[in-house]
C-alpha positions as a Markdown table, in Angstrom:
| # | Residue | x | y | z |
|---|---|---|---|---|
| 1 | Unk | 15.6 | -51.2 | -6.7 |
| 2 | Unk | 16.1 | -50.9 | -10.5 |
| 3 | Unk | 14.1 | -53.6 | -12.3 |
| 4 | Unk | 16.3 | -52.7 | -15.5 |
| 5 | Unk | 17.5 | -55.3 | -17.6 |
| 6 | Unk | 21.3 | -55.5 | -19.0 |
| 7 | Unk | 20.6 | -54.7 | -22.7 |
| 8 | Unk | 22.2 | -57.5 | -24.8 |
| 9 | Unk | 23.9 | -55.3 | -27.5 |
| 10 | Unk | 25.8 | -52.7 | -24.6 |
| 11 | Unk | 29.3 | -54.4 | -25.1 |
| 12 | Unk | 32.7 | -52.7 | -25.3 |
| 13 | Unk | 36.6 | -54.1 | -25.9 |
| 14 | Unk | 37.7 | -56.0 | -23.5 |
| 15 | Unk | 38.6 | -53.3 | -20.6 |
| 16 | Unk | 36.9 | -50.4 | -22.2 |
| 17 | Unk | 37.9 | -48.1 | -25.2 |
| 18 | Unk | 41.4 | -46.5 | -26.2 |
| 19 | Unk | 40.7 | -42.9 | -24.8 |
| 20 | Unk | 40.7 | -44.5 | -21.3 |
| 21 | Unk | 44.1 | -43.6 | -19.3 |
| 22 | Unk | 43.2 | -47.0 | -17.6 |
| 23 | Unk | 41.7 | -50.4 | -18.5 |
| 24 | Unk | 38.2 | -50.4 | -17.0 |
| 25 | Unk | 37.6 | -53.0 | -14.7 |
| 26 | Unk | 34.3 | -55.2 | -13.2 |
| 27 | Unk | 32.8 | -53.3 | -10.7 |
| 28 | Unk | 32.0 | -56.2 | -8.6 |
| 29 | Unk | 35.0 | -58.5 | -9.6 |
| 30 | Unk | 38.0 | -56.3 | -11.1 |
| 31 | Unk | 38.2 | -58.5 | -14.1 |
| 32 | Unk | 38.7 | -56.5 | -17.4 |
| 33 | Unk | 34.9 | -54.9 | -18.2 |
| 34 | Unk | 33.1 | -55.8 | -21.5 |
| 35 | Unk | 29.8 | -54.9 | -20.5 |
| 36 | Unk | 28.3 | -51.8 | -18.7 |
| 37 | Unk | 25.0 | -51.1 | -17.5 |
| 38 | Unk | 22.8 | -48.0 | -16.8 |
| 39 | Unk | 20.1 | -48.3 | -14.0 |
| 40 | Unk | 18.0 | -45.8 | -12.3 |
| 41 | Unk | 20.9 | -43.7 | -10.0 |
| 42 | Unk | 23.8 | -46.2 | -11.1 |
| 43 | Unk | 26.3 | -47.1 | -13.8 |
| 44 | Unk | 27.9 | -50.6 | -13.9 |
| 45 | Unk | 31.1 | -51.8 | -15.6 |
| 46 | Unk | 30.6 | -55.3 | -15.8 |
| 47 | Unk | 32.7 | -58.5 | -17.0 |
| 48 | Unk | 30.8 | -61.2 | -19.2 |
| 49 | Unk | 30.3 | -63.8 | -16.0 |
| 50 | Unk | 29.0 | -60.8 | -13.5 |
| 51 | Unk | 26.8 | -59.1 | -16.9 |
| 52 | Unk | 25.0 | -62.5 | -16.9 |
| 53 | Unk | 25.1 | -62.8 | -13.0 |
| 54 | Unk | 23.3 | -59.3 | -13.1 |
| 55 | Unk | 20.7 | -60.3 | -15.7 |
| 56 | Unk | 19.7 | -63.5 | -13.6 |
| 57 | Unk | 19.5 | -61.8 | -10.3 |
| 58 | Unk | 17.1 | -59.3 | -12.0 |
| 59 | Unk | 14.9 | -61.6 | -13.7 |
| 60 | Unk | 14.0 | -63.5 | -10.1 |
C-alpha cells in the first residue's frame, strides 16, 4: 500500500485540461476531476470530495 499523501497544490480545471478529447472524470465517483494523484504503481483522477476522502483514509 502507498503511504503517499495527495499533494495540496496538484489541482487542474474542473475535468482536466483543453488537449483532452474528453472531460476527465473521478476515478472512484465519475464526477468531473480537479485533482489527481501519483502513488507508487497508480495514478488517480480525483474530484474535490474523493481528493479529501483519499487524504483522510491515508492519514489513519
Amino acid at each position: 500500500m502507498s503511504t503517499n499523501h495527495p499533494a495540496p497544490g496538484a489541482k487542474m480545471p474542473e475535468g482536466g485540461t483543453a488537449f483532452a478529447d474528453e472531460p476527465l472524470t473521478c476515478d472512484r465517483c465519475d464526477d468531473l476531476a480537479t485533482r489527481n494523484w501519483e502513488g507508487d504503481r497508480e495514478f488517480l483522477q480525483l474530484c474535490e470530495p474523493c481528493h479529501d476522502d483519499l487524504g483522510r483514509w491515508l492519514n489513519r
